[in-house]
N, C-alpha and C positions, 0 to 999 in steps of 0.2 A: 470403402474408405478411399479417399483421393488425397494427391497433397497437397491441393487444394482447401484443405477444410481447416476449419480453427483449432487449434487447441483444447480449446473446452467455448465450446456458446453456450450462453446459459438467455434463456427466454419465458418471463413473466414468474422467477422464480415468488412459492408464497408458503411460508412453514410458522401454523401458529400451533400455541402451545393455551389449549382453555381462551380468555378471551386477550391473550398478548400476541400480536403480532410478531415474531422473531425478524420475519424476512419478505418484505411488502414487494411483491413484484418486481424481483430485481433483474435487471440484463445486463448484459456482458460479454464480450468477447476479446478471447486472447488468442491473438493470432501465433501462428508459428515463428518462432525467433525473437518471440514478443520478451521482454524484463518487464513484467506486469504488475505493477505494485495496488494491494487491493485496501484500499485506509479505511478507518472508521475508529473513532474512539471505542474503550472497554464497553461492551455490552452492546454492540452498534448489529450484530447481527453477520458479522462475517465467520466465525466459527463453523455456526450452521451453515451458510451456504457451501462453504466447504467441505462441508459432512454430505451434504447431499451433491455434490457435486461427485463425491464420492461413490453415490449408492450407498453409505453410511445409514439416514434416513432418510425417510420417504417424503417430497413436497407434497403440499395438500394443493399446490396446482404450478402447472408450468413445467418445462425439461431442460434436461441437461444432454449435451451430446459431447465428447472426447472423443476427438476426432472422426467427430459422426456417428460413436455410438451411442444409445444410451446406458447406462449404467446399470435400470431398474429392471431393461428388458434383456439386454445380452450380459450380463451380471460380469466375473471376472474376465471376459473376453474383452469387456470394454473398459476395460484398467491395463491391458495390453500395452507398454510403452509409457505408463504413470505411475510415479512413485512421489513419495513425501513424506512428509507427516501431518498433522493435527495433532493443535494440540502440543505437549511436551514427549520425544520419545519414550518409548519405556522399554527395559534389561531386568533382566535378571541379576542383582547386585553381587549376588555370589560368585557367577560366573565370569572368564576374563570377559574383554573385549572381542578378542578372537571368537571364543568361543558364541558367544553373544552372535555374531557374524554369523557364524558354521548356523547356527540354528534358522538366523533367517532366510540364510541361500537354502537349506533344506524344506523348509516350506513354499520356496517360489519355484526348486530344481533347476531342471536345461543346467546349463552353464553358471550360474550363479556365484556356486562354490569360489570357480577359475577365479574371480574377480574380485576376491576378498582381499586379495593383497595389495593390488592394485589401487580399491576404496580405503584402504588405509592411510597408503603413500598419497591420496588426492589431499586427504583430509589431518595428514601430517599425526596420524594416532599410531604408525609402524612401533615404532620405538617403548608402545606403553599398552602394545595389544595384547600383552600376555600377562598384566596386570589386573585384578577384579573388580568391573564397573563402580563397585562401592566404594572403589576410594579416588572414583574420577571427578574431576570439578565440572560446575555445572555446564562449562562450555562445550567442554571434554563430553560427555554428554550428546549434547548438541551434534558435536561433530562427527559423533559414534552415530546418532541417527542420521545424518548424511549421509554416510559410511552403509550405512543400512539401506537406503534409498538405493543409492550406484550401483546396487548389486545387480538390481534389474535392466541395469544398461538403459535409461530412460530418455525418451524424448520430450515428456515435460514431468517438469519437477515442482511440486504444489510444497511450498514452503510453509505455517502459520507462523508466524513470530520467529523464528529463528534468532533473534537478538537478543530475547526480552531475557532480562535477569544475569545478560553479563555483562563484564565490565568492561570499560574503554578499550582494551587493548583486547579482548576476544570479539567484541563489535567488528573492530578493525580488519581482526580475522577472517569474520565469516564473510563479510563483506566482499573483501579478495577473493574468498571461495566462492562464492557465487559469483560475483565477475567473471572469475576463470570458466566456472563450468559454461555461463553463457557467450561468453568468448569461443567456446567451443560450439557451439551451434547447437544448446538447448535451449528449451525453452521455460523460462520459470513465472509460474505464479508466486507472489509475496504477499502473504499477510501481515500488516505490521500498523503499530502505530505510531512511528519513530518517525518524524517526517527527514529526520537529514540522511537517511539510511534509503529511503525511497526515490529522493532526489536525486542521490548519489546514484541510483544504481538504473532506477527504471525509466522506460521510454514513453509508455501507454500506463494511466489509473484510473482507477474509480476509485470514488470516494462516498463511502454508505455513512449513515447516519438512522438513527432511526429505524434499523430497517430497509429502509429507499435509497434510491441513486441519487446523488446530486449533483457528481460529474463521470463520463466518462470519456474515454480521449487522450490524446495525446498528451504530455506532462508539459512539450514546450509551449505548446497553443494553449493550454490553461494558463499559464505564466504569462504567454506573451497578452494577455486579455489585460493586463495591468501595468502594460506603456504607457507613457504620458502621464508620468509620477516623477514626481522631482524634490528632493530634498536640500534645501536650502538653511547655510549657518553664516550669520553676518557677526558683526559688532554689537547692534541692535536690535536682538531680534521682537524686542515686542514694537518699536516702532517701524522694521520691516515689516509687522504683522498688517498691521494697520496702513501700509500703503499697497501690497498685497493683497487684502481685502478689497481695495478701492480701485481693482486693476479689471479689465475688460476680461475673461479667457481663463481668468485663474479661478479655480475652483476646488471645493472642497479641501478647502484650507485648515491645518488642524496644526499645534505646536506641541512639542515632545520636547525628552528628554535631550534628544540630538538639536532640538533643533525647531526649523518649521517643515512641514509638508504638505503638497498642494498637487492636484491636478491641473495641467494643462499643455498646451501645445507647443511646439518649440515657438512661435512667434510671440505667443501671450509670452514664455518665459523669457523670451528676449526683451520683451518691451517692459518686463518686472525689473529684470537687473540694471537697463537704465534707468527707471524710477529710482533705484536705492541708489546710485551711483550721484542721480541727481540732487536725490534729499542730503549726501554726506553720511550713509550708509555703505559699511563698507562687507564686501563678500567674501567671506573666507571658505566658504564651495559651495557652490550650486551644480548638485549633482543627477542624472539620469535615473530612475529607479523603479523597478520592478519589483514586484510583491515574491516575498519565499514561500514554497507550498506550506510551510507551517502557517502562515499568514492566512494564506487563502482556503487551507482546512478548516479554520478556527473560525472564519467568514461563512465557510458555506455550514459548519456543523454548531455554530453555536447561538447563529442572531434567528431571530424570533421567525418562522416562515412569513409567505406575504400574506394574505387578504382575503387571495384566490384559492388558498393550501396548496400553490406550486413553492415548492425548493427554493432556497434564495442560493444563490449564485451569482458571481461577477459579469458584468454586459456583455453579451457576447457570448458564455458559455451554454453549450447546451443543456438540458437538465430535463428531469423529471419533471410531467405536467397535470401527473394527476389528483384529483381531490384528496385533502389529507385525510385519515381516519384515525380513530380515537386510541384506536392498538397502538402502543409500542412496547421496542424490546427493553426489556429489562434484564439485571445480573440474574433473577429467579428463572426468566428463562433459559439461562444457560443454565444454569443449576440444573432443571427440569430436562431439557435436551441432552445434559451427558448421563441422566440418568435412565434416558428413556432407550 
């Protein structure tokens, strides 16, 4: 191992279940210091990859290496430096918090123990560790498995969902808490399907769907892919429409709730708002705008693929180019995966 290496590279990952694809060839890499946020709607196949990422289960092709090892061939030696969870954590509800703790630094040993106090105070549970997990709420929870991760002292932290199922203000929380710990110079993977939580937090994503990649990259260079968008609210907007359509440069013209919206370039948009200025059309903002990753997830995960079965994705972004196949993942495959 060098420190040179990634995080986790994952290469041609592919885990079917009978004739459903779970996990179509997927790649990846989370570099060191990376906030890596991994999306896909429910059922999209990132569980499993995390499971196998893990050495959890087995791919039926392709590898994974954390920090260069793999998983399948140097088993716990190559989880050396990774902790997380999948999945929801699980306690012993009878047992405190503390104790909950004690049990799991006994299982990983070294020093572990030492650092139970310390994963308490990160994760703000000091004050309620000698309470019985059963009467913790479910963020509390959450944060107990955090709490459980830190004990290993880790360099990268595999998160699944971490958010899902609490409310505004423990969102808020965890949020912070992962800021912090990667402010501190770890490194985390996120699973989630929350797009304002990934924005907020991450640098580098991919976004699976089906199974397959359809972006991976940078979060600002996918966003910046959707400059030269301009939202436009006059006095008139359906006779703004209609001279806007009649405009050289402006494109893909569509009108909303706000408003209208169009592509084009700052020259076409300059020579628009003279047009309306001209007609007695009056502009109450004509504004710059770029698309939110929830936008552009719901673009790349939901409109119909092309022609070719490559990925549809915005101009410019990279994507998966291989032929579609008829597998996909389904909620039975998860079913079938956590029970296999």
């Amino acid at each position: 191992m060098t420190l040179t290496e990634p995080a986790v590279q994952a290469r041609g990952l592919v885990k079917r279940y009978g004739r459903i694809t779970a996990v179509d060839h997927v790649d990846l890499t989370v570099k060191a210091g990376d906030v890596y946020g991994y999306l896909g709607p429910n059922g999209a196949g990132k569980t499993t990859t995390l499971r196998m990422m893990l050495g959890l289960i087995r791919p039926d092709a392709g590898a994974v290496r954390l920090f260069g090892r793999d998983p399948l061939v140097e088993g716990v030696r190559a989880l050396d430096g990774v902790a997380g969870f999948v999945e929801a954590p699980r306690f012993y509800p009878y047992l405190t918090g503390r104790k909950n703790l004690e049990l799991v630094a006994a299982l990983d040993g070294g020093d572990a123990a030492a650092r139970i106090d310390a994963a308490l105070d990160i994760v703000e549970l000091a004050d309620r560790a000698r309470d019985k997990v059963g009467g913790y709420s479910h963020g509390m929870r959450q944060r107990l498995g955090l709490a459980g991760a830190l004990l290993r002292d880790p360099r990268l932290l595999i998160l699944d969902e971490p958010a899902t199922g609490l409310d505004p203000g423990g969102m808020r929380d965890m949020r912070l808490l992962i800021r912090r710990l990667a402010g501190q110079g770890m490194t985390v993977l996120l699973s989630s399907h929350l797009m304002a939580e990934v924005e907020e937090l991450c640098d580098r994503v991919v976004i699976i769907s089906s199974g397959r990649v359809r972006y991976e990259g940078a979060l600002d260079e996918l966003i910046a892919t959707t400059a030269g968008r301009y939202e436009l609210r006059t006095t008139d907007d359906a006779r703004a429409q209609q001279i806007a359509a009649a405009q050289r440069g402006v494109d893909d013209l569509a009108r909303n709730a706000r408003g209208l919206a169009f592509a084009a370039d700052e020259r076409a948009a300059t020579a628009l708002s003279i047009a309306l200025g001209e007609a007695g059309v009056g502009i109450a903002a004509l504004v710059p705008r770029t698309a939110t990753l929830e936008e552009l997830f719901f673009r790349m995960t939901e409109e119909a693929p092309a022609t070719d079965g490559a990925p549809v994705a915005p101009a410019g972004v990279s994507n998966d180019r291989r032929p579609a196949t008829p597998d996909r993942h389904t909620p039975r495959a998860e079913e079938e995966e956590l029970r296999a």
